[in-house]
DRENKE-886577 format. One record per atom (N, C-alpha, C, O): x, y, z; atom name; residue in one letter; residue number from 0. Coordinates in Angstrom, 2 decimals. Example, Ala and Ser with C-alpha at 12.3 -4.5 7.8 and 13.67 -1.06 7.14 Angstrom:
2
<atom><X>13.19</X><Y>-5.69</Y><Z>7.80</Z><a>N</a><r>a</r><k>0</k></atom>
<atom><X>12.30</X><Y>-4.50</Y><Z>7.80</Z><a>CA</a><r>a</r><k>0</k></atom>
<atom><X>13.20</X><Y>-3.30</Y><Z>7.80</Z><a>C</a><r>a</r><k>0</k></atom>
<atom><X>14.24</X><Y>-3.32</Y><Z>8.46</Z><a>O</a><r>a</r><k>0</k></atom>
<atom><X>12.85</X><Y>-2.25</Y><Z>7.08</Z><a>N</a><r>s</r><k>1</k></atom>
<atom><X>13.67</X><Y>-1.06</Y><Z>7.14</Z><a>CA</a><r>s</r><k>1</k></atom>
<atom><X>12.90</X><Y>0.03</Y><Z>7.87</Z><a>C</a><r>s</r><k>1</k></atom>
<atom><X>13.41</X><Y>1.14</Y><Z>8.04</Z><a>O</a><r>s</r><k>1</k></atom>
//
This chain:
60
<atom><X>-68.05</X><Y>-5.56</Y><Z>76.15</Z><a>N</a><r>x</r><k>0</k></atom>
<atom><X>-67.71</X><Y>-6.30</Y><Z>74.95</Z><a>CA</a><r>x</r><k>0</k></atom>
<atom><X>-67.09</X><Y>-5.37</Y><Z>73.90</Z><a>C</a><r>x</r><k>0</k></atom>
<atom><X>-66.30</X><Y>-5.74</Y><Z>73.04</Z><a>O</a><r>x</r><k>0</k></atom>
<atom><X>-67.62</X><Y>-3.90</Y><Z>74.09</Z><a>N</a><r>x</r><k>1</k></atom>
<atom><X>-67.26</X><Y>-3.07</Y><Z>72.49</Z><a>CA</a><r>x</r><k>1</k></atom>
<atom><X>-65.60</X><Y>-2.63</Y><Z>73.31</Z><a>C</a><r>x</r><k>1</k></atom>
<atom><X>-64.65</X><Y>-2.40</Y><Z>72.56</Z><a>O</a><r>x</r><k>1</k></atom>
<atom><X>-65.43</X><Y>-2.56</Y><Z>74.57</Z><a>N</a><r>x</r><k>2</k></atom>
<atom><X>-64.11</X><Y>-2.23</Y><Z>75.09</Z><a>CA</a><r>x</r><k>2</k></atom>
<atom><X>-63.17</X><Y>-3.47</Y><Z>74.56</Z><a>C</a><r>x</r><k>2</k></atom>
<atom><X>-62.26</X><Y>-3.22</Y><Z>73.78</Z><a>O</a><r>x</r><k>2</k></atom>
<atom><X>-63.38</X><Y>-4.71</Y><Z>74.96</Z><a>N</a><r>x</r><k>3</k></atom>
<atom><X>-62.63</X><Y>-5.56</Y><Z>74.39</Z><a>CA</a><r>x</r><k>3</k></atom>
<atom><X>-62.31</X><Y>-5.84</Y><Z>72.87</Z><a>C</a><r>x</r><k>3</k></atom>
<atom><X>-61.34</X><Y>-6.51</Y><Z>72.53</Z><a>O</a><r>x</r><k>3</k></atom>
<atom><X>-63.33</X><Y>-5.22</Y><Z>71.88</Z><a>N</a><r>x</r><k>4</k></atom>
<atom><X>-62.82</X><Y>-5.85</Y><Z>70.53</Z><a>CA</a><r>x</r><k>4</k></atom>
<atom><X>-61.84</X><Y>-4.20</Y><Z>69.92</Z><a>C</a><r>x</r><k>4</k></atom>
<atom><X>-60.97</X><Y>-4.26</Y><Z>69.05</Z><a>O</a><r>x</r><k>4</k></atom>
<atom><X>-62.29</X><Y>-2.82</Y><Z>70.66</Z><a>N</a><r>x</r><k>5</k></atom>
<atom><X>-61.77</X><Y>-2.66</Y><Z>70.59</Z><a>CA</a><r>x</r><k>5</k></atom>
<atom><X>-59.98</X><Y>-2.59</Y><Z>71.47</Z><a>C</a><r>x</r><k>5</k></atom>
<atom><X>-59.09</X><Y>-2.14</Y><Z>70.75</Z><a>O</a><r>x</r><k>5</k></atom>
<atom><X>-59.73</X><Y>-2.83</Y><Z>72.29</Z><a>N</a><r>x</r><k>6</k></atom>
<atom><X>-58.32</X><Y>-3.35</Y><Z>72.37</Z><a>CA</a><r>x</r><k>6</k></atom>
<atom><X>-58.22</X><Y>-4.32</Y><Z>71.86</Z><a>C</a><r>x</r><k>6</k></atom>
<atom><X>-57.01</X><Y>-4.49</Y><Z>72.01</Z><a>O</a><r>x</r><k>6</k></atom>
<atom><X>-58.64</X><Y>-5.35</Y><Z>71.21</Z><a>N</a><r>x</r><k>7</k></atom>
<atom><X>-57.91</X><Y>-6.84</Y><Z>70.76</Z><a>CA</a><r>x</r><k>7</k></atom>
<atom><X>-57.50</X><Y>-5.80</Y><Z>69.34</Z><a>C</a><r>x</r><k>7</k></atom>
<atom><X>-56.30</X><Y>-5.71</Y><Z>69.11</Z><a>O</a><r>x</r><k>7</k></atom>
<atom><X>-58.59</X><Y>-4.95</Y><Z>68.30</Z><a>N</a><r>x</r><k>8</k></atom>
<atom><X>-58.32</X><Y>-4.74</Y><Z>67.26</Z><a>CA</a><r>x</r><k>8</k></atom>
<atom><X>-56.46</X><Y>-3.34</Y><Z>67.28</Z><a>C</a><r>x</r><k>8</k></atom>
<atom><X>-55.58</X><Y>-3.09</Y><Z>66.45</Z><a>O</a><r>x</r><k>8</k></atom>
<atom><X>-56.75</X><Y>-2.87</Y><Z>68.66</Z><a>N</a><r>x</r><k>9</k></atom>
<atom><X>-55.56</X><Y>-2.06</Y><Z>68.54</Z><a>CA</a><r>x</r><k>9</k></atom>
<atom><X>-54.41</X><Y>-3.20</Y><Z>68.88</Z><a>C</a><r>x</r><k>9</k></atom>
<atom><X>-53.33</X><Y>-3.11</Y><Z>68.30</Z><a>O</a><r>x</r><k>9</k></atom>
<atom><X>-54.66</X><Y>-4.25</Y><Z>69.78</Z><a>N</a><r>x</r><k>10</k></atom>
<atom><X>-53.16</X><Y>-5.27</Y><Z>69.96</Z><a>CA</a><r>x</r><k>10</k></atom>
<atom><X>-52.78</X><Y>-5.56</Y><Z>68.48</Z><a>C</a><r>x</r><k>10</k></atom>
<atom><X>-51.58</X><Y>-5.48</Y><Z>68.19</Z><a>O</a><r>x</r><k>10</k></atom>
<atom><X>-53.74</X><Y>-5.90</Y><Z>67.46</Z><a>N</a><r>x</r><k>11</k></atom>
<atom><X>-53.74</X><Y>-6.40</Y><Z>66.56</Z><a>CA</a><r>x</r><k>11</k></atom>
<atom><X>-52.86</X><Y>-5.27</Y><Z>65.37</Z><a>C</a><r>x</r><k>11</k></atom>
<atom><X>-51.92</X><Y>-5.61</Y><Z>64.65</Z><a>O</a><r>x</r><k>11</k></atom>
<atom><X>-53.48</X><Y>-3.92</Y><Z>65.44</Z><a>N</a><r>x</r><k>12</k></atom>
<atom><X>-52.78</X><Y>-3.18</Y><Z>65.08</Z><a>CA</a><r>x</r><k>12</k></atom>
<atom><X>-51.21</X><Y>-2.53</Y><Z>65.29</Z><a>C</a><r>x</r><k>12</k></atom>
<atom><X>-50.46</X><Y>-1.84</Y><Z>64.60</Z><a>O</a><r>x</r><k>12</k></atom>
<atom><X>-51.17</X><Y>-3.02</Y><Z>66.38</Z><a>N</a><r>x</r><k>13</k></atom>
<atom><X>-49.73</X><Y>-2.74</Y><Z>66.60</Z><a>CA</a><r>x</r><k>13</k></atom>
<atom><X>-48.54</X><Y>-3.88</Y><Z>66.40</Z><a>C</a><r>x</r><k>13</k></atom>
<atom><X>-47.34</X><Y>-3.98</Y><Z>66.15</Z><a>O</a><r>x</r><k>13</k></atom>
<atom><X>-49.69</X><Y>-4.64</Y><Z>66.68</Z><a>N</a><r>x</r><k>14</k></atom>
<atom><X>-48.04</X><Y>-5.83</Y><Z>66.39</Z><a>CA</a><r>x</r><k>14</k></atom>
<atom><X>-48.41</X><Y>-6.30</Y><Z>64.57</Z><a>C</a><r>x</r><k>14</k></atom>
<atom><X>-47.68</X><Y>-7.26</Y><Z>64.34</Z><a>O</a><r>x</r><k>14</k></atom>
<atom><X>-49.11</X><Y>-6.03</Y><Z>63.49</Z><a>N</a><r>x</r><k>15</k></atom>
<atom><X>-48.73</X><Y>-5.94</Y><Z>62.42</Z><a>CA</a><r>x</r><k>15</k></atom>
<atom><X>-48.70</X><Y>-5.02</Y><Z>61.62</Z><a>C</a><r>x</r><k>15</k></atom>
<atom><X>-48.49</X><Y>-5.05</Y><Z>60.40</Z><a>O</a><r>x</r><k>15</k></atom>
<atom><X>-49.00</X><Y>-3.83</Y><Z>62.61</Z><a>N</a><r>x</r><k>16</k></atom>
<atom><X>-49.05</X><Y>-2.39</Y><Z>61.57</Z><a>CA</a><r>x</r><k>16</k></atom>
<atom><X>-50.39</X><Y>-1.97</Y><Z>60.74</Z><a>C</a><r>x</r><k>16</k></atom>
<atom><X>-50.50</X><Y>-0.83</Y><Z>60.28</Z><a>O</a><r>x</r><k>16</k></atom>
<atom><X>-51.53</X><Y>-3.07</Y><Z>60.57</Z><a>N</a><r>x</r><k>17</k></atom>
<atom><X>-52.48</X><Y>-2.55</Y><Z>59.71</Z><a>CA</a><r>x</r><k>17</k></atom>
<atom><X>-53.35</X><Y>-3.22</Y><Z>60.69</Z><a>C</a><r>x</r><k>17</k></atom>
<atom><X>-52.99</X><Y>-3.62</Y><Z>61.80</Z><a>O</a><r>x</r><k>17</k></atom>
<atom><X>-54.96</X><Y>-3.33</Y><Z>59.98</Z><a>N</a><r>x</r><k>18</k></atom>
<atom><X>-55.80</X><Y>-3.65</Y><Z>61.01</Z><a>CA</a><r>x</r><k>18</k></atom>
<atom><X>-55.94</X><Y>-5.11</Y><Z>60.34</Z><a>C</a><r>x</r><k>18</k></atom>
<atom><X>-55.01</X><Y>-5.56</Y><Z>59.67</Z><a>O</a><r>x</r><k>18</k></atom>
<atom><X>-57.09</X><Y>-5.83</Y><Z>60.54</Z><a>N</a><r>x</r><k>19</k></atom>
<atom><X>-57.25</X><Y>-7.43</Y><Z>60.49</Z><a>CA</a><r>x</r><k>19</k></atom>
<atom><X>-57.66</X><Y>-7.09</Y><Z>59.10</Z><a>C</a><r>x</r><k>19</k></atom>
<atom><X>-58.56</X><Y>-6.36</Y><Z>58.71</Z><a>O</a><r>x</r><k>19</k></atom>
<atom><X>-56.38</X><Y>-8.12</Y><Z>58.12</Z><a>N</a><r>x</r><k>20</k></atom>
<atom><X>-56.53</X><Y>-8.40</Y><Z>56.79</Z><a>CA</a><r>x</r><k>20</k></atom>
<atom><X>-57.15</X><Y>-9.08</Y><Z>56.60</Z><a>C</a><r>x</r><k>20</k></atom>
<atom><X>-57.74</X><Y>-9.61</Y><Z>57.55</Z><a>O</a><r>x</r><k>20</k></atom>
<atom><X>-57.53</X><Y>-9.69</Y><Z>54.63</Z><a>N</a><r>x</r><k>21</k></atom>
<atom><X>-57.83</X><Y>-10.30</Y><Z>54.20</Z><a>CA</a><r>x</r><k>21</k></atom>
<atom><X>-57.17</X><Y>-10.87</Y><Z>53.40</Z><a>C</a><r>x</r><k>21</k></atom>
<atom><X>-56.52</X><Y>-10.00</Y><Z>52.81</Z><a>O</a><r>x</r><k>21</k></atom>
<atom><X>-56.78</X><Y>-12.56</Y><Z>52.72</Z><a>N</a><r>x</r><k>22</k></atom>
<atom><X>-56.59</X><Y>-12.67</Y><Z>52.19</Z><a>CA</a><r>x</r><k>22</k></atom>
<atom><X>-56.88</X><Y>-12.25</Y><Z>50.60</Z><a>C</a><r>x</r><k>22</k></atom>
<atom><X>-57.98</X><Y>-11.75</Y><Z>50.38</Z><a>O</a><r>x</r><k>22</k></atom>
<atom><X>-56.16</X><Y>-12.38</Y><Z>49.73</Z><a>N</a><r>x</r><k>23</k></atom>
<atom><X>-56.87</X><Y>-12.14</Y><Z>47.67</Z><a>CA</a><r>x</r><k>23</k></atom>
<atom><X>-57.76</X><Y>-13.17</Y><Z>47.50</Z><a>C</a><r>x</r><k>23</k></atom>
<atom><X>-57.43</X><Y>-14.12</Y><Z>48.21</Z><a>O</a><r>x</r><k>23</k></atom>
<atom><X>-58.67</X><Y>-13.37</Y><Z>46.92</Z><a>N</a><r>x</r><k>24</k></atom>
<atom><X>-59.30</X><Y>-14.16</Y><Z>46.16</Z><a>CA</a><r>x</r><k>24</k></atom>
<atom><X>-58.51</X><Y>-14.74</Y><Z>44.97</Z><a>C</a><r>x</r><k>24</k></atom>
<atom><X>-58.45</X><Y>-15.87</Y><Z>44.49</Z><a>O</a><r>x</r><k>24</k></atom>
<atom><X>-57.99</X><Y>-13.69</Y><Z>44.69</Z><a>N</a><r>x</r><k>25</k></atom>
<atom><X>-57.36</X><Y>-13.63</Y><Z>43.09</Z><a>CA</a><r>x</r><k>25</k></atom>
<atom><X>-55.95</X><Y>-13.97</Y><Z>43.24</Z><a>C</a><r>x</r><k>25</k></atom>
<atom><X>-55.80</X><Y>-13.92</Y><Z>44.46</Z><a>O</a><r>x</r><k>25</k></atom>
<atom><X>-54.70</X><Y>-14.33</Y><Z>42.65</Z><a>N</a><r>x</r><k>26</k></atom>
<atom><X>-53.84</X><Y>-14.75</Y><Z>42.23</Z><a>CA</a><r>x</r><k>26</k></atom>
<atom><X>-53.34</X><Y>-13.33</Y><Z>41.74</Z><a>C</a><r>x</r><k>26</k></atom>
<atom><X>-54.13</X><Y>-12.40</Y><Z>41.62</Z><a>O</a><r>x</r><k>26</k></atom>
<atom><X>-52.33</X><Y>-13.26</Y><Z>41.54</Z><a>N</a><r>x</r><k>27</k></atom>
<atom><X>-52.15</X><Y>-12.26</Y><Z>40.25</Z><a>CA</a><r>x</r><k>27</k></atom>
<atom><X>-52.07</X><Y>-12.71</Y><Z>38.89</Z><a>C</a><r>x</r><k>27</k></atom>
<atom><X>-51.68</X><Y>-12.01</Y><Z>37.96</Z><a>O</a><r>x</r><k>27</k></atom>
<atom><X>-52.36</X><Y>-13.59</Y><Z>38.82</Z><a>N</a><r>x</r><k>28</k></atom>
<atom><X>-52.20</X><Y>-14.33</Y><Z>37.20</Z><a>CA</a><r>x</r><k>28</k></atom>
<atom><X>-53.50</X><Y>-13.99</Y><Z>37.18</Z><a>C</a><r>x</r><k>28</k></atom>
<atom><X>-53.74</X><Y>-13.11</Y><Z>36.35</Z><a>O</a><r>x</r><k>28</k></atom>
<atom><X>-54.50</X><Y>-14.41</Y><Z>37.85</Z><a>N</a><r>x</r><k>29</k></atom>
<atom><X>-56.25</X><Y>-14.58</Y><Z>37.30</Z><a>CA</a><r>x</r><k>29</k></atom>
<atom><X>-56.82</X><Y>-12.69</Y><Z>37.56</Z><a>C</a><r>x</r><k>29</k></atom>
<atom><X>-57.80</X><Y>-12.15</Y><Z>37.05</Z><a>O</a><r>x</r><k>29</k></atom>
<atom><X>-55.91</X><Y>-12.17</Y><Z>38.38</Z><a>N</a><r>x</r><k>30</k></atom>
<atom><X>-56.44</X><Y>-10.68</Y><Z>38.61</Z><a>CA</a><r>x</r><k>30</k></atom>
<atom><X>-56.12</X><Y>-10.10</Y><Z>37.32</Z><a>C</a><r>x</r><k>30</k></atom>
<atom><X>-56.92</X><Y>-9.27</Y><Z>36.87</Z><a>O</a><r>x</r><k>30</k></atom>
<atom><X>-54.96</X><Y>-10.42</Y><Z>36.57</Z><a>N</a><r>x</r><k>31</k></atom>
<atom><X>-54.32</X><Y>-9.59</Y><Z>35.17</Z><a>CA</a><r>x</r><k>31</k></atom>
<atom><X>-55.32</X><Y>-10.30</Y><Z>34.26</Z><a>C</a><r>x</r><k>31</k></atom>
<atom><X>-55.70</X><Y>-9.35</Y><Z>33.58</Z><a>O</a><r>x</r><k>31</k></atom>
<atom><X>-55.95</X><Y>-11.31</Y><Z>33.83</Z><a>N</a><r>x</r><k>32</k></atom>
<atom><X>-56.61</X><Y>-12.14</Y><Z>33.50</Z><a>CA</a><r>x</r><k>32</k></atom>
<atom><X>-57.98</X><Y>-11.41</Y><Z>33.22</Z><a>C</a><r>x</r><k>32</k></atom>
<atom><X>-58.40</X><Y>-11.21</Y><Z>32.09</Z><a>O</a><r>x</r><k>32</k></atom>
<atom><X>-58.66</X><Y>-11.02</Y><Z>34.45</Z><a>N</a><r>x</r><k>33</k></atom>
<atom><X>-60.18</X><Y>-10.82</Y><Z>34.89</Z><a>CA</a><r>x</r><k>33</k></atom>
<atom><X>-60.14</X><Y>-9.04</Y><Z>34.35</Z><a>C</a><r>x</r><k>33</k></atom>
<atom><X>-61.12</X><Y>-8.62</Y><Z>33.74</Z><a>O</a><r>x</r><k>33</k></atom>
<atom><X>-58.78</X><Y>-7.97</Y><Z>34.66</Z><a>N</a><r>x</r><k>34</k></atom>
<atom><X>-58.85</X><Y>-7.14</Y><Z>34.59</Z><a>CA</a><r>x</r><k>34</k></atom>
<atom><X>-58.84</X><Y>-7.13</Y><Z>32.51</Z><a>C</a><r>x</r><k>34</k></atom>
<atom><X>-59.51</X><Y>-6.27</Y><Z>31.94</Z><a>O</a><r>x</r><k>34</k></atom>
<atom><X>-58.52</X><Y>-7.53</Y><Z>32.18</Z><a>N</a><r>x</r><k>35</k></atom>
<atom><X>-58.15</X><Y>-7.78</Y><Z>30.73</Z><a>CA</a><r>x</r><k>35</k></atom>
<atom><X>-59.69</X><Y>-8.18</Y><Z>30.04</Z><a>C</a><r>x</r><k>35</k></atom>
<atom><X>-60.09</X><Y>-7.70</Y><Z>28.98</Z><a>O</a><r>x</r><k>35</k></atom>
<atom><X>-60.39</X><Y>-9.09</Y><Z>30.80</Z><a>N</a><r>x</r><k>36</k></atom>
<atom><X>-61.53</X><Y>-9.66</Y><Z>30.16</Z><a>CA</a><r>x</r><k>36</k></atom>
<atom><X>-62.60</X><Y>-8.21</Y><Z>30.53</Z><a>C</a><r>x</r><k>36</k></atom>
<atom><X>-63.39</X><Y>-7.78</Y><Z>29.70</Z><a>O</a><r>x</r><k>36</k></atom>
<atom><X>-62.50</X><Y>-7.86</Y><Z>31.34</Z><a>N</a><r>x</r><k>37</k></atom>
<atom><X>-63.37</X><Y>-6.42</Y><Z>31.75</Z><a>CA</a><r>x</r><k>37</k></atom>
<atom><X>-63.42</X><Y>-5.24</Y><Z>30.91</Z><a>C</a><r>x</r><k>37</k></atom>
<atom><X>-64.38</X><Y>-4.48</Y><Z>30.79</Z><a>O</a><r>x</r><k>37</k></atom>
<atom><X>-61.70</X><Y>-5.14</Y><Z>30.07</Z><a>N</a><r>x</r><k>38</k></atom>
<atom><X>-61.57</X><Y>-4.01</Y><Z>29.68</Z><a>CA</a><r>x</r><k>38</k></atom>
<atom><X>-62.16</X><Y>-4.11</Y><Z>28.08</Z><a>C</a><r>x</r><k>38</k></atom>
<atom><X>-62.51</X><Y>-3.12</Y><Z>27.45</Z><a>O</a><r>x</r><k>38</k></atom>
<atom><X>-62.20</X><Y>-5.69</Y><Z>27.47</Z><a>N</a><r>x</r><k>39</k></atom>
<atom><X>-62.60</X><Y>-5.83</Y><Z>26.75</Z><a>CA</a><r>x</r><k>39</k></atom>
<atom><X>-64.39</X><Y>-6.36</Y><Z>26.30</Z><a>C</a><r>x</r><k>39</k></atom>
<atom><X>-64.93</X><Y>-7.02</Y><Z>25.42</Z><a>O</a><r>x</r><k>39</k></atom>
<atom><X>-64.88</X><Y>-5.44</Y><Z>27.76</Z><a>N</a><r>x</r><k>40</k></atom>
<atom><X>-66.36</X><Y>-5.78</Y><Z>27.57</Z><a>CA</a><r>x</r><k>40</k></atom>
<atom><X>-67.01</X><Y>-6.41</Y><Z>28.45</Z><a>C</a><r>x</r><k>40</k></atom>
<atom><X>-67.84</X><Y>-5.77</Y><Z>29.10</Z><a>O</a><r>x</r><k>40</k></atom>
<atom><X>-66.85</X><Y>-7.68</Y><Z>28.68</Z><a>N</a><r>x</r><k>41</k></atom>
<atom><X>-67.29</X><Y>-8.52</Y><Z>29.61</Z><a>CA</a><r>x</r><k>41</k></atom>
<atom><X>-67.54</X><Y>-7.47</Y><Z>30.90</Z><a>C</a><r>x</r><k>41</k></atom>
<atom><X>-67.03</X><Y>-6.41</Y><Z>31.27</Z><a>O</a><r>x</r><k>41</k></atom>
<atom><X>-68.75</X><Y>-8.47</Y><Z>31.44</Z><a>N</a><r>x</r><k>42</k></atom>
<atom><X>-69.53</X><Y>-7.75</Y><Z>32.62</Z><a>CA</a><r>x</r><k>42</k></atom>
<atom><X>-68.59</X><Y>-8.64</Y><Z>34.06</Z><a>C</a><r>x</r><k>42</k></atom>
<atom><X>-68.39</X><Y>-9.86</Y><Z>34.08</Z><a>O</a><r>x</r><k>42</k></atom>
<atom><X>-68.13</X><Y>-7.64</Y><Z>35.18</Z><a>N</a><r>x</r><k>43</k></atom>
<atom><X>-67.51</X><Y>-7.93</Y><Z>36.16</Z><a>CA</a><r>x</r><k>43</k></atom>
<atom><X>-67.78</X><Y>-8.75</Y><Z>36.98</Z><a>C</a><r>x</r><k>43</k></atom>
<atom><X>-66.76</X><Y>-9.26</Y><Z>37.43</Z><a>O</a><r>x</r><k>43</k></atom>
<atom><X>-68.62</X><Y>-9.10</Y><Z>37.39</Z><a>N</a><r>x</r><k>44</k></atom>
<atom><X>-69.64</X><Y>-10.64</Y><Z>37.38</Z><a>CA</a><r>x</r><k>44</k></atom>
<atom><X>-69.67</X><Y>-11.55</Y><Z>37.12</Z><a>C</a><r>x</r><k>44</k></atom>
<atom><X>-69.63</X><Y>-12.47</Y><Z>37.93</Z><a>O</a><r>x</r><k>44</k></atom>
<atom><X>-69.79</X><Y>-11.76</Y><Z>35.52</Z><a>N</a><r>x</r><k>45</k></atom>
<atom><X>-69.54</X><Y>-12.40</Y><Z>34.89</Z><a>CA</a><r>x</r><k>45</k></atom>
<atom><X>-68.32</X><Y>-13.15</Y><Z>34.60</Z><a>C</a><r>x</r><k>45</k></atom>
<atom><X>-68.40</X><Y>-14.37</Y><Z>34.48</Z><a>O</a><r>x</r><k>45</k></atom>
<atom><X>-67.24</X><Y>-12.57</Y><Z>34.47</Z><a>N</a><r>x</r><k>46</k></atom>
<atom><X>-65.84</X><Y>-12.54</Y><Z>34.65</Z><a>CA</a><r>x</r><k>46</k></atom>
<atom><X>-65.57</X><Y>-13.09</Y><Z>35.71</Z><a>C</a><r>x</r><k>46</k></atom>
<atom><X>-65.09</X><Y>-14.19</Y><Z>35.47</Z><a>O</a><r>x</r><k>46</k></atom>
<atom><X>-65.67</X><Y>-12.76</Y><Z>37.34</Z><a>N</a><r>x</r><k>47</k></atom>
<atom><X>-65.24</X><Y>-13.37</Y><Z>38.18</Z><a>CA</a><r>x</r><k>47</k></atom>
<atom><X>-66.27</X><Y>-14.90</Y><Z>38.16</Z><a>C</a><r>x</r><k>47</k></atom>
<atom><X>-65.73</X><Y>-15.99</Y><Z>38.32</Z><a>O</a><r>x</r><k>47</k></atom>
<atom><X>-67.27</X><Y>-14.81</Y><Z>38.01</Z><a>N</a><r>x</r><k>48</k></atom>
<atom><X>-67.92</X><Y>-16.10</Y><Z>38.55</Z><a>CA</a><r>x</r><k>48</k></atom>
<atom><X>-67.85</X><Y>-17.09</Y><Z>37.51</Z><a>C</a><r>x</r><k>48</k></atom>
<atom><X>-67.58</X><Y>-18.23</Y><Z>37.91</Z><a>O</a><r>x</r><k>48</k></atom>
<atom><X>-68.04</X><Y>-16.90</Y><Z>36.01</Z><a>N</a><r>x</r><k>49</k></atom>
<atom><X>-67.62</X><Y>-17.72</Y><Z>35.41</Z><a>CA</a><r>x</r><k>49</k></atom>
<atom><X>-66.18</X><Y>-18.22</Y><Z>34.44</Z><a>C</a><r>x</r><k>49</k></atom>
<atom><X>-65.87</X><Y>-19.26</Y><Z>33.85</Z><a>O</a><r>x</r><k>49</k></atom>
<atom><X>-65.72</X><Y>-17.24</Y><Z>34.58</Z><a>N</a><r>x</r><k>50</k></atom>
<atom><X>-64.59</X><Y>-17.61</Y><Z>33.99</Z><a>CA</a><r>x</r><k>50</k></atom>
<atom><X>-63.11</X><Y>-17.01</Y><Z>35.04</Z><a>C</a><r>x</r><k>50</k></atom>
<atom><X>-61.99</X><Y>-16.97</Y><Z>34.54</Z><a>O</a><r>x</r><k>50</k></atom>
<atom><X>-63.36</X><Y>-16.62</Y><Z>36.47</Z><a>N</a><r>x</r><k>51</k></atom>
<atom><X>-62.31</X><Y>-16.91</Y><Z>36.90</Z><a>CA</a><r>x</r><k>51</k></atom>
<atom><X>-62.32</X><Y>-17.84</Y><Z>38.59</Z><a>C</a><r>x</r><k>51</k></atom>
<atom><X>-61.50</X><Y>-18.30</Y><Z>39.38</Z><a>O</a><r>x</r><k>51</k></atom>
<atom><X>-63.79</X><Y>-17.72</Y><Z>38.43</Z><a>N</a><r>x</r><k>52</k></atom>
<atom><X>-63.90</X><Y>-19.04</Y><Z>39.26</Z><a>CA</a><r>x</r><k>52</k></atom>
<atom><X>-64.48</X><Y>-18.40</Y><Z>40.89</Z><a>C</a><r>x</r><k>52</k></atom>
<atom><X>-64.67</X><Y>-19.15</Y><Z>41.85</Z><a>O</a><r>x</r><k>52</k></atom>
<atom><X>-64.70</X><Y>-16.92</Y><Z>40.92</Z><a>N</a><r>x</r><k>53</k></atom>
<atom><X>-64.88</X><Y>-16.34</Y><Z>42.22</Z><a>CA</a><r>x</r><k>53</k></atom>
<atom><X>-66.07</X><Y>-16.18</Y><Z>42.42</Z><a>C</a><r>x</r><k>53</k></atom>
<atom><X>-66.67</X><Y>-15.71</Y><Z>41.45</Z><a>O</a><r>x</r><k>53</k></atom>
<atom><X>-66.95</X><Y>-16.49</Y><Z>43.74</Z><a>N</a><r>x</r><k>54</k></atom>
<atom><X>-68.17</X><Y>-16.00</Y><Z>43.94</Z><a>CA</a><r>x</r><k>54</k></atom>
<atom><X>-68.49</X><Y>-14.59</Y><Z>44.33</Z><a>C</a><r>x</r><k>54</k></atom>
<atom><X>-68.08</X><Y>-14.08</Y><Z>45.37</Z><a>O</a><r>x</r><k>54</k></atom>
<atom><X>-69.21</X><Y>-14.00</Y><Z>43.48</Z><a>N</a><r>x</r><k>55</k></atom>
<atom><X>-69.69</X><Y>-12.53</Y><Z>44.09</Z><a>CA</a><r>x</r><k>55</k></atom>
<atom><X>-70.12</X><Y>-12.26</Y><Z>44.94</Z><a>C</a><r>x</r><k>55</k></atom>
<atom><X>-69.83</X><Y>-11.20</Y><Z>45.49</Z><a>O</a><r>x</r><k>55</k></atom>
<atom><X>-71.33</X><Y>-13.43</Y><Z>45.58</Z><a>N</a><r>x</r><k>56</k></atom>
<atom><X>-71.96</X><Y>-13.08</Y><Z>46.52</Z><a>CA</a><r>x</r><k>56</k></atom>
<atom><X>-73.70</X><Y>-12.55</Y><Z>46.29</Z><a>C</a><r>x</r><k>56</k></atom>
<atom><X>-74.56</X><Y>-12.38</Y><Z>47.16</Z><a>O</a><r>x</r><k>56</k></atom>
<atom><X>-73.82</X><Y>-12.33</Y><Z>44.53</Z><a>N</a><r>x</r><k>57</k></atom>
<atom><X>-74.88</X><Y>-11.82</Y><Z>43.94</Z><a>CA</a><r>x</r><k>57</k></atom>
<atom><X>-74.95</X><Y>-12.72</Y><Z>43.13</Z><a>C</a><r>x</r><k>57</k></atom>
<atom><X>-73.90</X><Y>-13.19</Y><Z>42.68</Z><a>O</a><r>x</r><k>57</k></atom>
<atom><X>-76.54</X><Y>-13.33</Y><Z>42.60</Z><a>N</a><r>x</r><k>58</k></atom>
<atom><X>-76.26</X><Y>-13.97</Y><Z>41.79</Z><a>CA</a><r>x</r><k>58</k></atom>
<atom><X>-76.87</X><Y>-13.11</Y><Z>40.22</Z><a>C</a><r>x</r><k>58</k></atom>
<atom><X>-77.63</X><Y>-12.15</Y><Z>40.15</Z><a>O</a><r>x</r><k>58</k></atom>
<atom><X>-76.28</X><Y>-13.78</Y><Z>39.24</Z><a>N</a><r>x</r><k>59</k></atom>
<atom><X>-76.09</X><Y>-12.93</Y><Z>37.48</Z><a>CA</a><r>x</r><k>59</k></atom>
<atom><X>-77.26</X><Y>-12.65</Y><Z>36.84</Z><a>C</a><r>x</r><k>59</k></atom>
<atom><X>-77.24</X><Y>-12.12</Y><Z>35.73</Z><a>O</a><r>x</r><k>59</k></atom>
//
């Protein structure tokens, strides 16, 4: 099994050049947004979960 995921992850690497992405959560409108509300204080947490709409995964 660990032989197969690794060749699927090198097929994978070669035919797009990087390994298995992820999409953004963020937009770039809400990332310039969230980075702006951070610099002015607000807790990073806070920022994503309530006012840009992302789950952390932790709760506040």
């Amino acid at each position: 099994m660990k032989e197969r995921m690794i060749a699927e992850l090198a097929t994978v690497r070669k035919d797009r050049g990087i390994g298995i992405d992820r999409t953004s959560a963020l937009t770039p409108d809400k990332l310039d947004t969230a980075r702006k509300l951070v610099v002015t204080g607000d807790k990073p947490a806070k920022v994503a979960k309530l006012k840009i709409g992302v789950e952390t995964g932790t709760p506040l």
